[in-house]
C-alpha positions in Angstrom: 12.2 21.7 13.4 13.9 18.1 12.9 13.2 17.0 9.6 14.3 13.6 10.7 10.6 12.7 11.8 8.8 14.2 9.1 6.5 11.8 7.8 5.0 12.4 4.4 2.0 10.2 2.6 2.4 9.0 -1.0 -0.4 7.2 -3.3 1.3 4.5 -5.2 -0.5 3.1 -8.2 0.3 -0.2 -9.8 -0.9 -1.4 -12.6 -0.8 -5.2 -12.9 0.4 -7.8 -16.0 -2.4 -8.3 -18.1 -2.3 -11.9 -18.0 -1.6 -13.5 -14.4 1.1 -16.3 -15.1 1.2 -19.5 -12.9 4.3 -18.0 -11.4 2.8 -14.5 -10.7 -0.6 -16.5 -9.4 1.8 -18.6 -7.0 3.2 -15.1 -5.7 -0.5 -13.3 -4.7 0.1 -15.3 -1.4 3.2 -13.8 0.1 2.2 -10.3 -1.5 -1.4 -10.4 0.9 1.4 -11.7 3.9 3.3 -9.0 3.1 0.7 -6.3 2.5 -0.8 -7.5 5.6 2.4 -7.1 7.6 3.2 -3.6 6.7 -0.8 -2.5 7.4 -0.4 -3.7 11.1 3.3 -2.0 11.0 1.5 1.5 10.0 3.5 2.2 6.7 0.6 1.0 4.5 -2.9 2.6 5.6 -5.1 1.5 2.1 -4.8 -1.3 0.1 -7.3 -1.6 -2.9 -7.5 -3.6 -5.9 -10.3 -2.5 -8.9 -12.8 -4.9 -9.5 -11.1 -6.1 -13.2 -8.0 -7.0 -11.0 -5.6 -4.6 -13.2 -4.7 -1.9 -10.9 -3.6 -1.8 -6.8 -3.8 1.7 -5.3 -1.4 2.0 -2.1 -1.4 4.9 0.8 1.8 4.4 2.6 3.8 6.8 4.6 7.5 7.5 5.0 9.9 9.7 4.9 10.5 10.1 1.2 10.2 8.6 -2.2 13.3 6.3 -1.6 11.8 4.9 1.4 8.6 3.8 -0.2 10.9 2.2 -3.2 12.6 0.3 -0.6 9.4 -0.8 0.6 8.0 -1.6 -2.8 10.8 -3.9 -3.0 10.0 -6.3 -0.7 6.4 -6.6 -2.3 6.8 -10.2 -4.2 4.8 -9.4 -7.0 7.5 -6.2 -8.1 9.1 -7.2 -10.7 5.7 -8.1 -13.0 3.8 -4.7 -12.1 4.6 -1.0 -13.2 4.0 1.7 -10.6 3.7 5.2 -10.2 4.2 6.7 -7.1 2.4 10.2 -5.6 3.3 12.5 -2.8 0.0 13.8 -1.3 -0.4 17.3 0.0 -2.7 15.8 1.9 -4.7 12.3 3.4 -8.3 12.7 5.2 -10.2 9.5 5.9 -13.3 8.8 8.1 -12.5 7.8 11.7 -11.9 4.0 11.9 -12.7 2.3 15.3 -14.8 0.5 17.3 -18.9 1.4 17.1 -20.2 3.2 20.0 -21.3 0.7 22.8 -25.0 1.5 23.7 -26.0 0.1 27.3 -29.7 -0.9 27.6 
């Protein structure tokens, strides 16, 4: 087997600064660009953000640990967030798609 394409799924958690600075306000922007990017590319499949605003959870896929740092560092907002980062055994979700068309 080639481990080369072996693509794992990891649960990152970040908790966000208590107190949103103008600065980090400025940067939500670009982060949803961004976000929104890498969910059309595949590499993030959930983004979610708790009602209080203090915590993101993010299911992203790579190859490894590394890979989803380096991804993490292209997210604007890094350098004002703490994160912890999970390698899943596994990932089920419902189905997502189209309803059913229903002729009359």
């Amino acid at each position: 087997m080639n481990s080369m394409h072996i693509i794992n799924t990891f649960q990152v958690h970040i908790k966000l600064p208590d107190i949103f600075t103008r600065r980090f306000a400025a940067l939500i922007p670009q982060q949803r660009e961004r976000v929104n990017q890498l969910l059309e590319e595949r590499v993030i499949l959930n983004y979610a953000l708790d009602m209080e605003r203090s915590h993101l959870w993010v299911t992203m896929q790579a190859k490894d640990q590394e890979t989803i740092m380096d991804v993490l560092a292209t997210f604007p907002i890094i350098k004002d967030v703490k994160v912890e980062i999970f390698e899943l055994a596994f990932f089920d979700s419902a189905p997502m798609g189209l309803p059913e068309l229903i002729m009359n």
